[in-house]
Every structure is written in C-alpha cells, then in structure tokens.
N, C-alpha and C positions, 0 to 999 in steps of 0.2 A: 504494500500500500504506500503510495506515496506521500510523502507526508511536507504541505505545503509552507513554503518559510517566507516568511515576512521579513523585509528589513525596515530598522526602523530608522528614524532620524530622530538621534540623541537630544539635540539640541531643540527639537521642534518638543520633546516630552519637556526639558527641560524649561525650556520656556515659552510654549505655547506660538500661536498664530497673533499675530497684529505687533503691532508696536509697545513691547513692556518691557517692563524691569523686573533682572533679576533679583529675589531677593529670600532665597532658599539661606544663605546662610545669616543669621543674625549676632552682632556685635554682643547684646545682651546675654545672649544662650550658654556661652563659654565664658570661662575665667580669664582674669588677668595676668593667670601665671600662663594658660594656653594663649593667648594673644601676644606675648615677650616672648613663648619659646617658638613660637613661628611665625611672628611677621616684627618681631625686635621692635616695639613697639607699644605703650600702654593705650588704655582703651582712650582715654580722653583724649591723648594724642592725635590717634584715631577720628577721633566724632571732631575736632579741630579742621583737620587735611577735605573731610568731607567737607567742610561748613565753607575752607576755601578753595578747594579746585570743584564744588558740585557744580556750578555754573557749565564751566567748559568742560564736564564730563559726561555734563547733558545736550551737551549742543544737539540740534537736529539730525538724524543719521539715514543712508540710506537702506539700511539693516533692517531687516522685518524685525528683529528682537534685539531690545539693546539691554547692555548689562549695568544696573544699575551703579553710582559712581563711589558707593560703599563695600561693591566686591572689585569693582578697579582697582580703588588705591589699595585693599587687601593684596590683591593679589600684585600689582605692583613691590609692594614694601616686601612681601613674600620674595621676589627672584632679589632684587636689592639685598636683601641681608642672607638671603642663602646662595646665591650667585647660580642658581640652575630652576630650570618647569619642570620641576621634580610634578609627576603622576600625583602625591598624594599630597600636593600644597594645591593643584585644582578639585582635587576630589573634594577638596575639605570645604571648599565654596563653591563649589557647584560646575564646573566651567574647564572646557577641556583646555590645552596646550596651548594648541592654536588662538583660544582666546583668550589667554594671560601673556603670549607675547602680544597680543592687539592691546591690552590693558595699562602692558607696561608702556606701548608707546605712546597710547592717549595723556594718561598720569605726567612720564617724564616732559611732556611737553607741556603740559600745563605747569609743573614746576616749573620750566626752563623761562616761561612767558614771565614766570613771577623771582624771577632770579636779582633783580636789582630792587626789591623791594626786600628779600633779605641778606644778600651778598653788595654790601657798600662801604664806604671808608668816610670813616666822619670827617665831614668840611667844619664845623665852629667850634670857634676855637677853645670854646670850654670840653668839650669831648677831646680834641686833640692832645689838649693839655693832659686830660686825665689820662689818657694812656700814655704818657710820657711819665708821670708819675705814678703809675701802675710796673711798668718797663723797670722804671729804676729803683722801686723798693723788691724786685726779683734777684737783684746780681748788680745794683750801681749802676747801671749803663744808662747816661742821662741820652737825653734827645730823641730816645727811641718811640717811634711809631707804629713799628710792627716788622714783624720776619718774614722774611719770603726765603723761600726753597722752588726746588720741583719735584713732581712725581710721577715716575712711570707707569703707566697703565696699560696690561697687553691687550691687543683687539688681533681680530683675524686679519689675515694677509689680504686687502687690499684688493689687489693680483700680482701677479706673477714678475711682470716687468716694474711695479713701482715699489721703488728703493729706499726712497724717501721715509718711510714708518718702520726701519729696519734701525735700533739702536746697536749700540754699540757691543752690546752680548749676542747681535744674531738673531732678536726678536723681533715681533712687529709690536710697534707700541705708540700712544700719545703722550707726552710729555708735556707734564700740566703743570702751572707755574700759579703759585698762592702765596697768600698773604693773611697773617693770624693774628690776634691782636694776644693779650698774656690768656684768655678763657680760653684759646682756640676756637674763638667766632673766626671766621674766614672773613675777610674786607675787599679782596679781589682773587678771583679765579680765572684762569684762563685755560681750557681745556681744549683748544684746538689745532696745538703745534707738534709738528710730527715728530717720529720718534728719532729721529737719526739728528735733530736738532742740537746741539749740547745747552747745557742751564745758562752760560751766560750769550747764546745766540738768541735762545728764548726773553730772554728777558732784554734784549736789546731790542727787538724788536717789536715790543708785548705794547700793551696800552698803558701798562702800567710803568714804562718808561717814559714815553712820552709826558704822561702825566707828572712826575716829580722833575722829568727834564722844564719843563714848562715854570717852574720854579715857586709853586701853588705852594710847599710845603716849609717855605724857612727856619733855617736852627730846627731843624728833624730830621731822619733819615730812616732808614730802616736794617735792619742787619743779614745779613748773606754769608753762607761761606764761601770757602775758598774758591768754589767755580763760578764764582761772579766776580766781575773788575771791580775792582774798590772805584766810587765816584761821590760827587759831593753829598747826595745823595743816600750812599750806600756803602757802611760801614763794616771789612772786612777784618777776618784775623790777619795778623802777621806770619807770612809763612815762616820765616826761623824766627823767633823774639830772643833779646840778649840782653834788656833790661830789664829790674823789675817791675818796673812801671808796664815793658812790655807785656812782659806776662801777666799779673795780674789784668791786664786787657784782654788780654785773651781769653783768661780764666769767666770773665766776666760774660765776652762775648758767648761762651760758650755756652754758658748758664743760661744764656738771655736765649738764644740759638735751639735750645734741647725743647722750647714751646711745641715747633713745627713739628721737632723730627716725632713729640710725642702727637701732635694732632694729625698727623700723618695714620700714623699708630693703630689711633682711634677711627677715623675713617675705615681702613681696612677690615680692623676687625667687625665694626660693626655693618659694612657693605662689603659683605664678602662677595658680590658681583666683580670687584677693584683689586681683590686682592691676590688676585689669579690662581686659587686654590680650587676653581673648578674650571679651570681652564680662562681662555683670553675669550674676553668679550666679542661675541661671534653676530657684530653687527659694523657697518658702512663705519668711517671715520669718524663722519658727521653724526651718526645717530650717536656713537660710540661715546662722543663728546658731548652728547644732549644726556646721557645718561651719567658720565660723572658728571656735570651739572649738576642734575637733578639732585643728586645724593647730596652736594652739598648745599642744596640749599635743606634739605631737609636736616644735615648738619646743623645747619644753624638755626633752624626753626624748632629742634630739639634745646638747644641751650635755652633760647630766647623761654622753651617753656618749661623751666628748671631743672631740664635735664642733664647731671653731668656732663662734661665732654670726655670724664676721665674713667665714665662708669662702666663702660662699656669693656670684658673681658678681654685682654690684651695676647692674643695670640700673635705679635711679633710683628714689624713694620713689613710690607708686600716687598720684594726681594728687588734693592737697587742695585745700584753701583756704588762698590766701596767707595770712600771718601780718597784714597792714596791712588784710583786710577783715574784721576781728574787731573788734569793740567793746572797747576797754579796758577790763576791768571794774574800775571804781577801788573801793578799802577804804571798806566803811562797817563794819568789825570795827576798834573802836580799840585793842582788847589785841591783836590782831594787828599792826596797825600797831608797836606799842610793842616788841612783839618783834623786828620785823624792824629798826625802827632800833639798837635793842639790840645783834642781831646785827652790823649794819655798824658800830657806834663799835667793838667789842671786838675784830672781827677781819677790819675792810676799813680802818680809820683808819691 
C-alpha cells in the first residue's frame, strides 16, 4: 500500500499565512540566568534594544511572514556572543538558520544606523577635562584623552586574487582602529581598513587623524604604542629609555596603555563572533565591518546601562601580533619630540 507523504512548509506552520509576527518565544517564560547563558545579555537589556531598534525592525517587508523585532535582536545577540547558527540557539526561538542570519543583518544595521549616537568623543570642554583627570589619577599621565590601539579581526577570503585583507600572519582580516576612554566606553571606531594595512598606516589615514591633525584638541593627546609615530598629538613610549625620568614615562604610559589592551579583552570575550574561536567571520568586508560595528556599539550601550566593561569572563585577548614584530616607528615630528620630553622633565623628573 502506498503510503502518501506530505511535505510540509516549516515556516508557513511556524508562522502562518499573511503578514505576522513571530512570537513563539517569550522574554518573560525563561530566566535571567537562561537569557546570560545564551544570548550574554540580561532581560532589561533586552526589552531596552527592542524599545530602540523596534522601529527599523518593523519596517514594511516584502515577506508574507515577518519575524517579530524581539526574536531578531534575540537571535542576533545569540550568533554575537557565540560566534556561530548553532541548530539549537534557532530552535530555542522558533526560526531556522537561514532566518537568524537574515536577523542578524536587519539588527547589525540598525545598530550601525545608530553608531554615533553611542560611539562619540566629547567636544566640551568640561567632559574633556574630566577624562584628562580620570587619565591621570590611573598612572600620572597628564593631558591624556584616551588610547587608541588596533585590532585584528578574521573575515573570509574576499577572493582569491585580492591581497589586500591578507595580514601579516597569512590571514585575511580587518584591522580596526579604536579609541577608549579609562571605563572602556569606545569614542571612535573605525572598522573598515584592510588587513595587510599596518596600525600606524591605519591610523594615518583614519578620520580620527585628520580630526586631532585639525588641531580641535589642544594640550591633549592621546596615547599609542610603539607602532604608531609619536606626533603632537600622540604620545608614544620610548623605545630604549636611559633616564629615570624616562622610564618612569614609560612605566606610566604603560599603565595608562593596558585600558585598551584590556577592553580589547573584553570585547572578545564577550562577542565571540570577533574572537575567531569559531572561525573568521564568513561575510563580505563591508558586512564584516557593519558587524564589528554593531558589537561595539552594543559595547557601549552595555556600560552606559551599568554594565561592567570588566564583567564579562576573560578568556584571553583574540590572537594579535606580538608587540616585538612591529617596526618601531621612530619621531621624524620634532615638535612632537619636544613635547614629549617636555612632558617627562615636568612631571617624570
């Protein structure tokens, strides 16, 4: 006897004919502790992200079924902090593979939309001041306005012929250049310089040079290591120091310096999508770079709503380049030069 099969369409059970929302799974139903161990994340956090990306996650669509903008950023924050479409982070909200990467790109772009409403650098000069004095009750170092570093991020090969997203280990990667203030709020990101770039190409060329070259910033600068040119600017170690003055400068900088290398830290671990521990982000440069975006603004929309920067388990910074295969880049800026020894007679002597 032959016995007649039906196939079905998942998605049509799951969410019916016409235009709706899904909303099989509810925020309420689970705990707090089940909300943190799979989408790193508490619930009010949560009901916040909805309240501001639900606008653009409702936009009008031409999808017979759209999925509500409460299992989006779910499922968004889900690949974000486990870095893969794991089968059983759609199970858990209803919604196959294929529609949690369509989720993650609607979300990462609404973040991205709203990236200079929390990724910014305060202009008055009472904020300026206070992180100049936040700066120098950490390790002494006056004038400071914040650190910058970069950080490599792997993504897929491109193709085949282009070179350019190939760093210096062989990889393909973006190399992304930030700026932290002493909490690890982020003040400038810049995610879309290819990998084979080196930190101080990056950062010559970024916006965020132009901007302090422009000379917005007076008596401030910010601190860099040694793969960045020391400039008026931007205040570097010494690469061999021989007085004490020098080194305690150094000691100082370094203290000031360890901000980044820790909010680095913290990113990774807590967006293991970044940290290449499930592999290199397996999307176009530019999406590539619309999703570390995203992350950090959510970064800082975490601080902003009291959430440690430091809270988050520290499984080990995403794997750079030692610091000793970097070229020193020595001062050919001689008022830079002049400032920095300035700085050390007045307040390392």
């Amino acid at each position: 006897m032959a016995i007649p099969i039906t196939v079905l369409d998942c998605d049509l059970l799951l969410y019916g004919r016409g235009h709706r929302t899904l909303d099989r799974f509810k925020l309420d139903d689970v705990t707090d502790e089940y909300l943190m161990s799979m989408y790193g994340f508490p619930r009010q956090f949560i009901y916040y992200l909805v309240e501001l990306l639900g606008a653009s996650l409702s936009r009008p669509t031409q999808r017979s079924r759209a999925i509500s903008p409460e299992t989006q950023i779910l499922a968004a924050l889900g690949f974000y902090t486990s870095g893969s479409f794991q089968t059983r982070m759609g199970d858990a909200i209803g919604i196959s593979q294929a529609s949690m990467s369509r989720c993650v790109a609607n979300v990462t772009e609404a973040l991205v939309e709203r990236a200079t409403q929390f990724i910014r650098f305060p202009s008055d000069e009472t904020s300026v001041q206070a992180l100049k004095d936040e700066f120098y009750g950490l390790a002494g170092m006056p004038g400071v306005i914040g650190v910058v570093d970069c950080i490599h991020v792997a993504i897929k090969a491109p193709n085949a012929e282009d070179l350019s997203y190939v760093n210096r280990k062989g990889l393909h990667s973006l190399n992304c250049l930030m700026v932290c203030d002493i909490r690890g709020a982020l003040m400038t990101v810049e995610t879309n310089w290819p990998g084979s770039l080196q930190d101080y190409a990056v950062l010559q060329q970024s916006s965020l040079s132009s901007h302090f070259e422009a000379g917005i910033h007076k008596d401030s600068w910010l601190l860099g290591d040694s793969s960045f040119s020391l400039r008026t600017w931007l205040m570097t170690p010494l690469h061999i120091p021989e007085t004490p003055a020098e080194y305690r400068y150094n000691m100082a900088h370094s203290a000031t310096h360890s901000v980044i290398e820790k909010t680095f830290r913290t990113l990774c671990s807590r967006f293991r999508c970044l940290d290449g521990s499930k592999g290199a982000l397996q999307y176009s440069p530019e999406k590539s770079s619309h999703i570390i975006l995203a992350c950090c603004v959510l970064h800082n929309i975490s601080l902003e709503h009291g959430m440690d920067v430091w809270s988050s388990p520290m499984t080990g910074p995403m794997e750079q380049p030692p610091e000793e295969e970097y070229e020193h880049m020595e001062s050919l800026d001689l008022e830079a030069d002049r400032i920095r020894q300035e700085l050390m007679l007045t307040h390392f002597s």
